[in-house]
C-alpha positions in Angstrom: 50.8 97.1 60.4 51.0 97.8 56.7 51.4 94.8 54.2 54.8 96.2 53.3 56.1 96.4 57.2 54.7 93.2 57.6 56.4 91.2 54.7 59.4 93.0 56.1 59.2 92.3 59.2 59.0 88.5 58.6 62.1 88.8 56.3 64.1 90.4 58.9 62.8 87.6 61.4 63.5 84.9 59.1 67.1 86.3 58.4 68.0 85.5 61.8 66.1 82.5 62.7 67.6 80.6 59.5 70.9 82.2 60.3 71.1 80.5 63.5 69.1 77.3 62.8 70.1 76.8 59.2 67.6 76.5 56.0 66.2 73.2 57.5 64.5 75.1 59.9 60.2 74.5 59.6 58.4 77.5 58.8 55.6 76.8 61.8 59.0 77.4 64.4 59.7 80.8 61.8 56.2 82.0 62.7 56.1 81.0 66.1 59.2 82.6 66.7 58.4 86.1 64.9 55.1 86.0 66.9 52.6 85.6 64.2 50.3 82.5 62.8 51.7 80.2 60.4 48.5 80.9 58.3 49.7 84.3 57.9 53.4 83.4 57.3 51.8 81.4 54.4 49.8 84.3 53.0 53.4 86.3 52.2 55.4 83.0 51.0 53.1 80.7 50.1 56.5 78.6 50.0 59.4 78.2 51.8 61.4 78.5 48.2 59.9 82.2 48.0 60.9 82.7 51.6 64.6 81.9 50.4 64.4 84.0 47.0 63.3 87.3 48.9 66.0 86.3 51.5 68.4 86.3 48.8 67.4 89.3 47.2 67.5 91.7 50.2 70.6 90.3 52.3 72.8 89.1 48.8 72.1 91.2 45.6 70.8 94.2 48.1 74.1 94.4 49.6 75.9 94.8 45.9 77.0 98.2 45.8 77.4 99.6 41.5 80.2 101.9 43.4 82.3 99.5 43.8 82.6 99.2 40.0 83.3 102.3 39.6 86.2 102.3 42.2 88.0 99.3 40.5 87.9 100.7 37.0 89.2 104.2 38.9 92.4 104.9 36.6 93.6 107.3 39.1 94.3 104.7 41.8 97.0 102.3 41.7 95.9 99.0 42.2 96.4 98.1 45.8 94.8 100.9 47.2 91.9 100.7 44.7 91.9 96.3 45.8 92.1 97.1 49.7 89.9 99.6 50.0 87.4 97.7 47.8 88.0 94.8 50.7 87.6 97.1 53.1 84.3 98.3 52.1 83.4 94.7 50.5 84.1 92.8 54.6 82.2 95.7 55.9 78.7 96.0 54.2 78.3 92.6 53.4 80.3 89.8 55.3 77.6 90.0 58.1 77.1 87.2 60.8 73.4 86.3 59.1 75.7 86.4 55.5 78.2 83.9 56.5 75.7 81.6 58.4 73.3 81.4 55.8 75.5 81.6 52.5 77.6 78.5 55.1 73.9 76.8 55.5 72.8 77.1 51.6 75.7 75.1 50.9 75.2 72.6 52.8 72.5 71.9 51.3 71.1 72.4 47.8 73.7 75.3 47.2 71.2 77.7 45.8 71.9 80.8 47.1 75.8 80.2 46.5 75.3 79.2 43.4 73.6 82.4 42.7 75.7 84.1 44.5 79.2 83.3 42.9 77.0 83.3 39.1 77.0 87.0 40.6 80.2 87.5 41.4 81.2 85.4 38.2 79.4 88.5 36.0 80.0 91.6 38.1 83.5 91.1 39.8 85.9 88.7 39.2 86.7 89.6 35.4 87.0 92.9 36.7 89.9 92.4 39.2 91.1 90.0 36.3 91.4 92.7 34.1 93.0 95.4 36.8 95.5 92.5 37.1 96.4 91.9 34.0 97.0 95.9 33.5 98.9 96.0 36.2 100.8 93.3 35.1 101.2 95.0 31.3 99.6 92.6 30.0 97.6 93.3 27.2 95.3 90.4 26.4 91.7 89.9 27.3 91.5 86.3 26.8 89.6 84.2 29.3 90.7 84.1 32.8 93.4 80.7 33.3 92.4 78.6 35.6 95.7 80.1 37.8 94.3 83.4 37.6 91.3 82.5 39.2 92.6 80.1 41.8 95.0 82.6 42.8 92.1 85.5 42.6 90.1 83.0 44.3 92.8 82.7 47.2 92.5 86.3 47.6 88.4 86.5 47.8 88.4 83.4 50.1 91.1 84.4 52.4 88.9 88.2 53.2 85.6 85.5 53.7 87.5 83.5 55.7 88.7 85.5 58.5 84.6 86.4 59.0 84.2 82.7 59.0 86.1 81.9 61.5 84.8 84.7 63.4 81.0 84.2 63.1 80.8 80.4 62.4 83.9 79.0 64.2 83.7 81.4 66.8 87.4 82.4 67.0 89.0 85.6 67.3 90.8 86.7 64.0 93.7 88.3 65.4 94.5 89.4 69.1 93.4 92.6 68.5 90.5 92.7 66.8 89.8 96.5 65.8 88.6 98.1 62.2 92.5 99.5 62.1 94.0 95.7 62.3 91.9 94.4 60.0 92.2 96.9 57.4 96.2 95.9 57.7 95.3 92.5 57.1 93.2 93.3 53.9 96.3 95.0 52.6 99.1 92.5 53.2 96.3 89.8 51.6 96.1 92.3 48.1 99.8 92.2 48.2 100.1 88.6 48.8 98.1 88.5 46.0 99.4 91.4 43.8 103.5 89.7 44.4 102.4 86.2 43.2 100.8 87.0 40.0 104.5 88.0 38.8 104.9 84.4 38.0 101.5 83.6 36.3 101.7 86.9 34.4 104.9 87.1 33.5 105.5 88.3 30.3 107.1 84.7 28.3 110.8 85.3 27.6 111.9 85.7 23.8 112.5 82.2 22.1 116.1 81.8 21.5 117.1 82.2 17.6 118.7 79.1 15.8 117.9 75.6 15.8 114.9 73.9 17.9 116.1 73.0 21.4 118.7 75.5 21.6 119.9 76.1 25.4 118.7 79.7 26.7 121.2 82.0 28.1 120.7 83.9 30.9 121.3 87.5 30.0 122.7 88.2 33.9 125.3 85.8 33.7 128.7 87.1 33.0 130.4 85.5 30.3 133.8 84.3 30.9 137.1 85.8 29.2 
């Protein structure tokens, strides 16, 4: 076996085993599991730290697709259809079983690859949907996310993760029909969830009523009396 089919196969074995064992696992199990020597194990990561990096780069950043870029800054698509099928294709090439487990594992313990993972999604995605928002809102500024922004963009991103969560950490069926059709429906009424409730934390601030401070407002729908 080449060097390069090698390394790869150990990453692919070591994918799995800490998927289902979590990152505490011990290296000597890893080999013995993929079928090879620890010695030789040792000789492609001399560390278990290297292990994790190349773990990291292959099932995290190697899953990031540039396209999807592309597709949220399409100006031609209104913003659900651009958010759902982003979602869609998002849930499908990356929310894996190995994904959740390990991304769920890392956490628990020195939170390096989520860390790394949301720094990611921190430079590449979020002020992107931030900004799609905020257009489709019509408004104009391109201040720093508020902290209701992101919790309620946050909302969003967690709510797509969690239904895989509960499906390959829990162990619990997401819906009672669990087919690519249902679940794209779900995506959708979670972007417009999303898309109806940033009315109120984008909502243009009404005009300040002219005359002295502390004036009552008056609401412009209310009939006035003869």
């Amino acid at each position: 076996m080449r060097s390069a089919e090698r390394e790869q196969q150990i990453l692919e074995g070591a994918i799995k085993f800490f998927s289902e064992r979590g990152l505490e696992g011990q290296l000597r199990e890893l080999a013995r599991d993929i079928g090879i020597t620890h010695a030789l194990l040792f000789h492609y990561f001399p560390t278990k730290q290297a292990l994790v990096d190349r773990m990291y780069e292959q099932l995290f950043e190697g899953r990031w697709d540039a396209r999807w870029e592309g597709l949220l800054d399409d100006p031609d698509l209104d913003i659900e259809r651009k958010m759902t099928r982003f979602y869609r294709w998002y849930a499908k090439e990356v929310l894996s079983p190995e994904w959740v487990r390990i991304l769920i594992f890392s956490g628990l313990s020195d939170r390096t690859i989520p860390d790394r993972f949301f720094g990611l999604l921190r430079r590449r995605l979020f002020p992107r949907l931030i900004r799609q928002t905020r257009i489709y809102r019509g408004v104009s500024t391109r201040g720093r996310a508020s902290a209701r922004e992101l919790e309620l963009l946050m909302g969003l991103h967690g709510g797509i993760f969690y239904m895989k969560l509960r499906q390959w950490v829990y162990g619990q069926a997401v819906h009672s029909r669990n087919t690519p059709r249902s679940e794209a429906l779900y995506i959708r009424d979670r972007v417009r969830a999303y898309l109806m409730s940033t009315r109120e934390i984008l909502a243009r601030p009404a005009r300040a009523v002219q005359g002295r401070p502390g004036a009552r407002r008056v609401d412009p729908m209310r009939k006035s009396r003869g």
